[in-house]
C-alpha positions, 0 to 999 in steps of 0.5 A: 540453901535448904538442901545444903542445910539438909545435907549438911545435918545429915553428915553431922548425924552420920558423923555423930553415929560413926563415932559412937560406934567407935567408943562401943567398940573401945568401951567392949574392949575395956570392959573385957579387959582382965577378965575375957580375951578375944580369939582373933587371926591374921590372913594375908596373902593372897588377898583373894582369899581373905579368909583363908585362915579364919576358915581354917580356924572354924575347920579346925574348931567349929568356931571361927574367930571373934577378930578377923584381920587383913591387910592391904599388902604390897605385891600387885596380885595382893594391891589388886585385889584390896576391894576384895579384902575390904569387903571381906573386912565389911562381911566379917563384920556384920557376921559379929567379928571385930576388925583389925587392918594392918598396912605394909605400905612400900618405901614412899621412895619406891612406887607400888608394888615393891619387894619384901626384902629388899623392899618392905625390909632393908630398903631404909631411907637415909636420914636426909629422906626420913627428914623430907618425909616428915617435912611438910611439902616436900616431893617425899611428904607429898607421895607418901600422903598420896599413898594414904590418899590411896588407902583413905578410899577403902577405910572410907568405904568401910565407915560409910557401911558403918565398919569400926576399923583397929587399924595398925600401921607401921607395926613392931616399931622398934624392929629395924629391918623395916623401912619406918622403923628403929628410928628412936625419939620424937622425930623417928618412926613415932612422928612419921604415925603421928603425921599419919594419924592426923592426915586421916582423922583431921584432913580425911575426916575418918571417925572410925579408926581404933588406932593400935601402936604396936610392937615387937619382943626385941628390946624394952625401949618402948617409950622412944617409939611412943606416939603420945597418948592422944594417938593410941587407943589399943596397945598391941605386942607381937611375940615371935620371941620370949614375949610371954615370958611374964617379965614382959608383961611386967615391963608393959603394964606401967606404959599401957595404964589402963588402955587395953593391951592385946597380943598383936601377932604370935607365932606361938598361941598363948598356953593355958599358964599365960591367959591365967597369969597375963589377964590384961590381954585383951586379944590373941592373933596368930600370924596367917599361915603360922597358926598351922605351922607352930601350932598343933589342931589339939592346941587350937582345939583347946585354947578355943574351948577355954572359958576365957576366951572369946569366939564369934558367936559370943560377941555382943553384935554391932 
């Protein structure tokens, strides 16, 4: 009995730590809010080479960046090697970078590995399976929370070697290309993260999950995909279109209040006019390989020497 007792305290303080951690992180990222903005950048495939691009950034400008990003993918050579990304997520870490994961998860209906078109994009579930998704019991609910069985083991991992995770599921809600999104109202794509979120922080117990909704700049209905407040931590916007124009900025103010609102994927990186007209971003990330393709080394040259942004060599330490 003592033993258990032991065991059990020990838990509640690990528990207790792993939590702290959290509000350290989230408490850094109001404080930058308006006045700094963290460089950040995606890598995904292959999951091999998960700092392929974070890499190429420090290459490219002696620094690397204070947000590493990864993803757990969902072609086989990427799903096999998902340890190697976590621990790459573990290593970046105790380097001083924040950690930012996304998930492409396949169609519950499908097994994994699957496509990415069809597969990730137009392979939608029809109205009778979005429902059986999000209906408790059913054969679709009880395969996609055993995917999240599946991705519950790896953010285990990581708050176990004390690892505060901006995880992003089902980004850019409202396109509807994707199989969990464009679906409006309670009872759409906002219920399917919400049923997510809390399998994971009530049923998988996880403590160290920053949660980031996310969308796209393709049409200003946000609220109709709006988990509800107590679901979200960070707000994130990603720009492939018109998204820097200011008017979009304007939009998303009021719906953000004063949680943090950061850029969450970009093609483009944000010019010298938007970090000084749009103060509220809290991090830019350019999208993996796109940070080469759209963008010149003078550019990434400059935004990274810019005073207000943020490398990590500037970050407080966790």
């Amino acid at each position: 009995m003592k033993k258990l007792l032991t065991w059990c305290l020990l838990m509640l303080m690990t528990s207790m730590s792993q939590a702290q951690d959290k509000q350290k992180v989230l408490d850094y990222l109001y404080s930058i809010s308006g006045k700094q903005i963290i460089a950040g950048q995606h890598n995904k495939e292959p999951n091999a080479e998960p700092a392929k691009w974070t890499d190429y950034i420090q290459a490219t400008t002696g620094k690397y960046p204070a947000l590493w990003s990864g993803d757990f993918l969902f072609q086989q050579e990427n799903i096999d090697n998902r340890w190697k990304m976590v621990k790459e997520a573990e290593q970046q870490w105790n380097n001083g970078a924040l950690i930012n994961l996304m998930w492409h998860g396949c169609p519950p209906d499908m097994g994994e590995p699957c496509g990415w078109d069809p597969g990730l994009l137009n392979a939608q579930l029809d109205d009778e399976q979005w429902q059986a998704l999000i209906t408790e019991g059913t054969d679709l609910n009880k395969r996609w929370k055993t995917r999240m069985d599946d991705i519950a083991v790896y953010l285990q991992y990581l708050e176990d070697k004390g690892v505060v995770v901006m995880f992003r599921p089902f980004h850019e809600m409202n396109q509807e290309l994707f199989w969990w999104a464009g679906r409006k109202g309670p009872k759409g794509t906002a219920e399917l993260y919400r049923q997510t979120h809390d399998y994971f922080e009530i049923e998988k117990g996880l403590t160290n999950l920053i949660w980031v909704w996310d969308m796209q700049d393709m049409s200003r209905d946000f609220q109709e995909y709006n988990p509800g407040e107590a679901y979200w931590d960070v707000f994130a916007f990603d720009i492939y279109d018109s998204g820097y124009e200011k008017t979009w900025y304007d939009y998303i103010l009021p719906i953000v209040g004063d949680k943090p609102m950061a850029i969450g994927e970009c093609m483009k990186i944000p010019s010298e006019k938007v970090l000084e007209e749009q103060p509220r971003w809290i991090f830019f990330m350019p999208w993996a390989e796109l940070v080469k393709e759209r963008n010149s080394e003078p550019e990434i040259r400059a935004l990274y020497e810019h005073p207000r942004v943020l490398t990590r060599d500037e970050m407080p330490g966790w």
